[in-house]
C-alpha positions in Angstrom: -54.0 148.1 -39.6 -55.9 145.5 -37.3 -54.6 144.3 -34.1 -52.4 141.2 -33.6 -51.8 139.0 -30.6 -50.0 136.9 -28.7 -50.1 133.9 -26.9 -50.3 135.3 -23.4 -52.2 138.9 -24.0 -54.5 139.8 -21.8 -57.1 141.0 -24.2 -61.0 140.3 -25.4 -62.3 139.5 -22.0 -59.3 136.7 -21.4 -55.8 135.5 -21.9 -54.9 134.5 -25.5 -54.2 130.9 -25.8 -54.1 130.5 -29.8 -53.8 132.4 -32.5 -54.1 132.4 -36.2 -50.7 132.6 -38.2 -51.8 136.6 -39.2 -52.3 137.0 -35.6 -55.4 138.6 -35.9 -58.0 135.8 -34.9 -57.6 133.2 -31.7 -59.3 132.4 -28.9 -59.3 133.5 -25.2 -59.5 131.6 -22.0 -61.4 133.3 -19.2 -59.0 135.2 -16.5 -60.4 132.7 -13.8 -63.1 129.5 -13.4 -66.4 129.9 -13.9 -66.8 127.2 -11.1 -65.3 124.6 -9.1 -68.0 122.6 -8.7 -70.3 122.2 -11.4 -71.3 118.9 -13.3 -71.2 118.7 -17.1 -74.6 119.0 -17.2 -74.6 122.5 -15.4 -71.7 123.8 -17.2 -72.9 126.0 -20.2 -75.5 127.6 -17.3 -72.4 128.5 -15.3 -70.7 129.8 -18.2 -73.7 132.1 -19.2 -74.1 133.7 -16.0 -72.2 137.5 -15.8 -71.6 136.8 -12.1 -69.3 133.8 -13.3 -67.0 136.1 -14.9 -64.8 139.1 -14.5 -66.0 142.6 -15.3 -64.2 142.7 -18.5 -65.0 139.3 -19.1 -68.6 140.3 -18.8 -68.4 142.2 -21.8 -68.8 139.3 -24.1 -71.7 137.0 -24.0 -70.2 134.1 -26.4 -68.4 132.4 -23.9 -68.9 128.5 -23.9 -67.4 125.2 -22.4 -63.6 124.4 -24.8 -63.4 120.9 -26.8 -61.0 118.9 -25.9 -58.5 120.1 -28.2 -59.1 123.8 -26.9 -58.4 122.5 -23.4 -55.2 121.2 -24.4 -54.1 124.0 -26.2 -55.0 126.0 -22.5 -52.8 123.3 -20.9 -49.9 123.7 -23.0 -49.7 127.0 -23.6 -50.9 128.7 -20.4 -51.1 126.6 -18.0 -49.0 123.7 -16.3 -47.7 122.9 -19.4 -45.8 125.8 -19.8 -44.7 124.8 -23.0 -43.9 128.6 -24.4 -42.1 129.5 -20.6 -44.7 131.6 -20.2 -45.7 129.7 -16.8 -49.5 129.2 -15.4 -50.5 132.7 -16.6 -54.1 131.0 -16.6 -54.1 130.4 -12.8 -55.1 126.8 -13.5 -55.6 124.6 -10.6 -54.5 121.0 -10.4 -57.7 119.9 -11.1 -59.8 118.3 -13.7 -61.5 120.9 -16.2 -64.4 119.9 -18.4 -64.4 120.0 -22.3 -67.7 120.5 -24.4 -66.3 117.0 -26.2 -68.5 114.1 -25.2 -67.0 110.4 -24.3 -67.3 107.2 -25.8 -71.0 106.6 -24.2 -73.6 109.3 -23.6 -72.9 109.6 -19.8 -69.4 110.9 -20.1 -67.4 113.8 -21.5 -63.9 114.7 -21.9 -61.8 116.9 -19.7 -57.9 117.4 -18.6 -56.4 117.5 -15.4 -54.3 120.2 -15.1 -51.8 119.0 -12.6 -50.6 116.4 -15.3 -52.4 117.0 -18.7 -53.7 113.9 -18.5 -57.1 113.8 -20.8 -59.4 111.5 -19.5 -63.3 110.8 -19.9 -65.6 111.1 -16.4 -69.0 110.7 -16.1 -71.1 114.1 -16.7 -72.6 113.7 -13.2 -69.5 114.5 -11.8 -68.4 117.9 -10.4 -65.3 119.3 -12.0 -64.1 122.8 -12.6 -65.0 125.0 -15.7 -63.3 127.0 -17.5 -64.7 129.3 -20.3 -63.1 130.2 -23.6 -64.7 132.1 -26.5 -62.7 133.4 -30.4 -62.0 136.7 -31.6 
């Protein structure tokens, strides 16, 4: 029988954020940030770039920047939001984290700030922290 997960694994390269009801797809949030300071512009280089990740989370090369929904889902479930008592497992800091979701004009993108969970646009010039996700 195939694996399952849980919110909160540790497993394919990251922490499990989401998961289908079967509990055999998700997605994965890298174990730490890929940077702290790094516009949106930058932020699918920083992602791509081994050196960016952890050993195991070099193992997989599909990593890219969450939408804004994903981000949120990171928030709630592990990070600040703690809203399964599961705590920041993530090691989010109380900072503003990009999404891959662009803004209402072409100079600005969605991200959350962790501290709150605010979601807010800022303009892509901007340097904000990234975190990566990628599914299984």
């Amino acid at each position: 029988s195939a694996v399952t997960y849980s919110i909160g694994d540790t497993a394919q390269g990251g922490i499990v954020f989401y998961v289908s009801p079967d509990g055999k797809n998700g997605l994965v949030a890298a174990t730490v940030d890929q940077s702290t300071s790094s516009n949106w512009y930058n932020a699918s280089d920083v992602i791509s770039n081994p050196l960016n990740h952890t050993l195991e989370g070099q193992k997989f090369l599909d990593w890219r920047l969450p939408t804004k929904y994903e981000l949120n889902q990171m928030y709630l479930n592990i990070g600040q939001g703690n809203a399964l008592g599961l705590g920041n497992i993530g090691g989010f800091a109380n900072n503003f984290y990009w999404s891959s979701t662009e803004g209402v004009n072409y100079n600005s993108s969605w991200g959350q700030i962790f501290n709150n969970g605010f979601q807010i646009q800022s303009t892509k010039n901007n340097f904000n922290f990234v975190r990566a996700v990628r599914a299984f």
